[in-house]
GUGUKE-202674 format. One line per 5 residues: their letters; for each residue x, z, y of C-alpha. Coordinates in steps of 0.02 Angstrom, whole numbers, always signed. Layout:
<mardrens>
a	X Z Y  ...
</mardrens>
This chain:
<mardrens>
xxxxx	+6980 +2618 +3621  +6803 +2564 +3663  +6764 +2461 +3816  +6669 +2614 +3943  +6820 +2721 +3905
xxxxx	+6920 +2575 +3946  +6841 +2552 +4104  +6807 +2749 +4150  +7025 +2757 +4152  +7035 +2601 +4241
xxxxx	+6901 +2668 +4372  +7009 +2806 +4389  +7192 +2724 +4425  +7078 +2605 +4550  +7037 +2753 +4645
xxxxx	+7198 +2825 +4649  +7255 +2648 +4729  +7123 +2643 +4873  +7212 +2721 +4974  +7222 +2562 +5155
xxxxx	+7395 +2576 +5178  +7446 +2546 +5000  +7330 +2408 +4937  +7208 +2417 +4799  +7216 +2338 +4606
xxxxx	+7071 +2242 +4556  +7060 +2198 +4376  +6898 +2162 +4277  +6928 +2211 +4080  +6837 +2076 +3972
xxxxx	+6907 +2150 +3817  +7019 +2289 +3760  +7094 +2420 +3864  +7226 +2422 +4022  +7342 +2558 +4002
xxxxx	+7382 +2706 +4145  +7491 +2787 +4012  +7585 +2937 +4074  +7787 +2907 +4167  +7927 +3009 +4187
xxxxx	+8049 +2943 +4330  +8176 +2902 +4208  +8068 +2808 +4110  +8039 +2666 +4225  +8080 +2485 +4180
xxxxx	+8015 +2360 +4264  +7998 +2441 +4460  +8134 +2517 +4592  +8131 +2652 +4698  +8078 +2613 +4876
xxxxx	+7950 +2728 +4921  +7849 +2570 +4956  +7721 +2586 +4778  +7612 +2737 +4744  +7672 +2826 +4567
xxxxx	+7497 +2766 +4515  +7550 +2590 +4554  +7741 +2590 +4473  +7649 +2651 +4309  +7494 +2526 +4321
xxxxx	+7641 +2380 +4344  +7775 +2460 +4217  +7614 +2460 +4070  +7521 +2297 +4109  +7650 +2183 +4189
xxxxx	+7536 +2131 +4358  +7487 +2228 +4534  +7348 +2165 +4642  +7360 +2219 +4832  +7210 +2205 +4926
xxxxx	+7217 +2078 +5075  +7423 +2077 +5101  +7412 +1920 +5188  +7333 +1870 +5350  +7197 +1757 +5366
xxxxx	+7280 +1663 +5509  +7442 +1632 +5400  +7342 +1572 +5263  +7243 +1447 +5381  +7425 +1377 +5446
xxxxx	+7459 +1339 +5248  +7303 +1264 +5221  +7329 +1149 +5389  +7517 +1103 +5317  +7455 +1053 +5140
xxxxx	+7328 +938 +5226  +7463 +857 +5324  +7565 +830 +5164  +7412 +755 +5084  +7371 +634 +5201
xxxxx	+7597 +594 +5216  +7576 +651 +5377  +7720 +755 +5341  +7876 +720 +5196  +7978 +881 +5171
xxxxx	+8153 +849 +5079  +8140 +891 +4873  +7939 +920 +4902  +7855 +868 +4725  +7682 +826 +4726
xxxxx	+7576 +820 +4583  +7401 +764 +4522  +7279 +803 +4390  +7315 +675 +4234  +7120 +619 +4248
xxxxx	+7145 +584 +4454  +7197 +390 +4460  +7319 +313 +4592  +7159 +206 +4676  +7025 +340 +4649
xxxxx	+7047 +421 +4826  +7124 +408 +4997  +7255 +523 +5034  +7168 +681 +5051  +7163 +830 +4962
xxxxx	+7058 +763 +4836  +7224 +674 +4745  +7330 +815 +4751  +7337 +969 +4655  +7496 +1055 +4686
xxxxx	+7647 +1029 +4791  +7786 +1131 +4728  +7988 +1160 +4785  +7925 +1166 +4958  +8086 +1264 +5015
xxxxx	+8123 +1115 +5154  +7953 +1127 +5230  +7959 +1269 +5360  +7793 +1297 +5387  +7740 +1338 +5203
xxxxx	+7921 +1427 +5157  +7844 +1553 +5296  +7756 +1628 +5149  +7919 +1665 +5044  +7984 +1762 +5208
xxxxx	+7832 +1857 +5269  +7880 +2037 +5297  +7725 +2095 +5185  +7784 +2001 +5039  +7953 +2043 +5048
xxxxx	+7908 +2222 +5060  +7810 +2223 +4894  +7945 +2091 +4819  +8086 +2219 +4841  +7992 +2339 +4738
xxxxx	+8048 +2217 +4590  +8222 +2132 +4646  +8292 +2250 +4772  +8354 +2224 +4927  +8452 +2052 +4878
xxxxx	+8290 +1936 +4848  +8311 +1750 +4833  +8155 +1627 +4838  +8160 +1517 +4675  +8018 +1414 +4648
xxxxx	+7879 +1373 +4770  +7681 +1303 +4732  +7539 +1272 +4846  +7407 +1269 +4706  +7242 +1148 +4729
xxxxx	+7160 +1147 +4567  +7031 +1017 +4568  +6839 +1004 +4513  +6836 +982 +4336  +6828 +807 +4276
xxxxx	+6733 +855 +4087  +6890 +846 +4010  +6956 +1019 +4041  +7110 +954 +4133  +7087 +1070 +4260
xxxxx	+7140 +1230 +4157  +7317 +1293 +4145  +7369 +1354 +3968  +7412 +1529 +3937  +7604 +1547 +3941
xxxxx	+7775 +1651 +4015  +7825 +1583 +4167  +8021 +1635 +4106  +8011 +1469 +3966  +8065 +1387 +4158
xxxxx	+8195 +1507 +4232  +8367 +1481 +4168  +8421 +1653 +4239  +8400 +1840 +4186  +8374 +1978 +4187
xxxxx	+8192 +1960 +4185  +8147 +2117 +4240  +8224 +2065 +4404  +8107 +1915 +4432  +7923 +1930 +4503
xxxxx	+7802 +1817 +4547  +7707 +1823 +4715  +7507 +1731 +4708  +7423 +1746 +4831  +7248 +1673 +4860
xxxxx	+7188 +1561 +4966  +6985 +1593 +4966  +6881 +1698 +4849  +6944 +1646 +4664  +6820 +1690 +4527
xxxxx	+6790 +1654 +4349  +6701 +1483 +4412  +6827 +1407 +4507  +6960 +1470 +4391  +7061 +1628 +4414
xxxxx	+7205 +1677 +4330  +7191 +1783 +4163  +7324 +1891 +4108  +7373 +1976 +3951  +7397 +2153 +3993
xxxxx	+7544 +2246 +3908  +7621 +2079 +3870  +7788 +2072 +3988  +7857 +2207 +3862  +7883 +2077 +3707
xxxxx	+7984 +1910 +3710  +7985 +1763 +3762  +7885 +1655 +3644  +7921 +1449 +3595  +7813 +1350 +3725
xxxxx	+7752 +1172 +3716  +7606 +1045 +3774  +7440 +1114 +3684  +7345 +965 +3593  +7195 +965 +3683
xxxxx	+7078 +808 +3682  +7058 +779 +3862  +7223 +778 +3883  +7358 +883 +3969  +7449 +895 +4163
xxxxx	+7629 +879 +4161  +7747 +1007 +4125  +7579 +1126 +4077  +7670 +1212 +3909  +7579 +1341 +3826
xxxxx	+7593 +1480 +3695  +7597 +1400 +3523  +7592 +1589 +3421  +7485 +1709 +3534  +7360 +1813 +3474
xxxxx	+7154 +1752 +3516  +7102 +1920 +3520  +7209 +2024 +3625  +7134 +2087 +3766  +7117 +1975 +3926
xxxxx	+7098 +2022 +4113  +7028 +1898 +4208  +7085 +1906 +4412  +6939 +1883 +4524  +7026 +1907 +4702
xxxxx	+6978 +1886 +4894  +7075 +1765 +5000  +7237 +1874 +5066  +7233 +1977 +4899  +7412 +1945 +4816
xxxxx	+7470 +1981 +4634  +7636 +2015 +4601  +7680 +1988 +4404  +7812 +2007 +4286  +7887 +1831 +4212
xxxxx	+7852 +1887 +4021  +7681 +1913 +4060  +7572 +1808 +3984  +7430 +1706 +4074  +7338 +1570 +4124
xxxxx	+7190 +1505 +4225  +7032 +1432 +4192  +6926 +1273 +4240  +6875 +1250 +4399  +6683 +1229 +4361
xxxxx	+6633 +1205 +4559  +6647 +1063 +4672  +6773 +1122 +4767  +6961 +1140 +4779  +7025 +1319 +4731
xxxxx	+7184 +1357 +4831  +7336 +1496 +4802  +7512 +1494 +4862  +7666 +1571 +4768  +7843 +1603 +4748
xxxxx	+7928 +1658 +4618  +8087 +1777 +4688  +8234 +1841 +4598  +8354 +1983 +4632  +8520 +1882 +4673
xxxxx	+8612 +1987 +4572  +8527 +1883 +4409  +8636 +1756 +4314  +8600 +1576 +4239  +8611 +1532 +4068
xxxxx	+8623 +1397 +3958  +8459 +1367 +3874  +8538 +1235 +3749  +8498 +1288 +3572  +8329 +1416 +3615
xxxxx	+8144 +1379 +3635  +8162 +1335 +3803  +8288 +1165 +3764  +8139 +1070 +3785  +8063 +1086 +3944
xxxxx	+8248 +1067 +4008  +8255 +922 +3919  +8071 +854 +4038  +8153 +940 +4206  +8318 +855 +4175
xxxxx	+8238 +694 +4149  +8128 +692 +4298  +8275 +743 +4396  +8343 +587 +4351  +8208 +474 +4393
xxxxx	+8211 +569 +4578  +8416 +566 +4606  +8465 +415 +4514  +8522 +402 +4325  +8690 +371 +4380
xxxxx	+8697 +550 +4440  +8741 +690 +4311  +8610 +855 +4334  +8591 +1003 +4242  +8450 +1126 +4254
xxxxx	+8557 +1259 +4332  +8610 +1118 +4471  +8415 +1100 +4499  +8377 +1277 +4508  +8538 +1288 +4621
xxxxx	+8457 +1166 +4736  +8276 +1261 +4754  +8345 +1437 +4758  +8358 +1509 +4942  +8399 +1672 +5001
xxxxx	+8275 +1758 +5096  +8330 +1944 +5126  +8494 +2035 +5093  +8659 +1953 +5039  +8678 +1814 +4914
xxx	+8765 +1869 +4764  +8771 +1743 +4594  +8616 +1665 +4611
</mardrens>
């Protein structure tokens, strides 16, 4: 389909989402087409029924795999995360389990602590002040659209992404975020971004793959790029250069929920500033671990495993369901097998 017909049938599933009290999708189509294709009840995959989405919005998520609503979280909230990440840059504050990471061009001596040396914090489930966002009430209300009522927080980021070095280090490659989960089903696992200030193409917003939650998970591992690449960043090895891309350009509060198949990425950050989002990735407690041993996702249990090592001590025996064990908390309902 050509690109204005594209965009006249994405105009019109926008306007059927403006409504104020059910949020808006923004997308901007750089190529292809995103899909409003036509439901029946039954047919429904990928979305429960809570009265909570529009029918516009179950069949917008059920064909492209992501949801944008329009300024979900308060400003005020997202100025009390802001103020906690600055405390936990300058070690002001040391939450249990907390990792902290920094961009592979950012040396140890470089700066001060200060936000300058950190781009993401991540398994922040022993901080209480940035866990907040895994329990807000307008999360969880969108969240249970996807999981159901028994929702358990998995994995937590704070997301800095710094000013470009040159080298392109500040880009994320596209991938699945499911080559990390060691539990299914994945249609019971969404992923909750929300960002922090205006996010654009120049300071790097994510870009999805529309449609692409629907096919398998695909073999991940480090892309060979030249300037090098931030740990644990695995990408896509097989996916096609030409399928259509949908690049996320969102206002601070604006939150996208996505499906863990989906395939995506993010950009560099091309300003001189620090682009900030916050996420959690939930699961319906009702999901189930597995033993990755023997697929494409061995070897980035294999890297976990390892660094899990280096944190607790060699001399004590982890597996990456025991790590996933240790971040998962439940946050509404009753916990089941998760």
């Amino acid at each position: 389909m050509e690109q204005p017909r594209a965009a006249a049938r994405l105009q019109i599933v926008l306007g059927h989402l403006g409504r104020p009290s059910a949020g808006a999708v923004v997308a901007h189509p750089i190529s292809g087409t995103i899909s409003s294709a036509s439901f029946h009840p039954q047919q429904f995959q990928y979305t429960l029924d809570n009265n909570v989405l529009t029918l516009e919005q179950r069949k917008f998520y059920e064909e492209n795999g992501f949801l944008v609503i329009k300024n979900l979280v308060p400003d005020a909230d997202i100025q009390r995360f802001r103020n906690e990440f600055e405390k936990i840059c300058r070690k002001e504050v040391k939450p249990l389990g907390l990792t902290v990471m920094r961009d592979v061009t950012i040396s140890k001596s470089e700066y001060a602590p200060s936000e300058k040396m950190i781009t993401k914090v991540q398994d922040f489930q022993e901080d209480k002040e940035l866990f907040r966002y895994c329990t807000l009430p307008e999360i969880l209300k969108y969240v249970e659209c996807f999981t159901g009522p028994n929702i358990m927080a998995m994995h937590t980021m704070l997301i800095n992404k710094p000013p470009d070095s040159g080298k392109k280090t500040s880009r994320h490659p596209l991938h699945q975020d499911l080559h990390y989960f060691p539990f299914r089903p994945s249609d019971l696992i969404v992923c909750a971004w929300t960002a922090m200030e205006h996010i654009n193409r120049n300071n790097g917003c994510l870009v999805v793959l529309p449609g692409t939650h629907k096919g398998s998970l695909k073999p991940h591992d480090y892309p060979k790029w030249e300037g090098g690449v931030n740990k644990m960043f695995h990408g896509i090895q097989d996916y096609e250069e030409n399928k259509a891309r949908v690049h996320l350009v969102m206002e601070k509060g604006d939150t996208v929920f996505f499906h863990p198949l989906l395939i995506h990425g993010s950009g560099q950050n091309k300003t001189q500033g620090f682009r900030k989002a916050i996420s959690c990735h939930f699961a319906s407690a009702d999901c189930h671990y597995i033993d990755v041993k023997g697929t494409s996702q061995e070897n980035i249990e294999k890297e976990v495993v390892g660094i899990a090592h280096k944190f607790f001590g060699a001399e004590n025996s982890v597996d990456l369901k025991d790590i996933w064990m240790f971040r998962a908390r439940l946050v509404k309902g009753e916990r089941t097998n998760l």
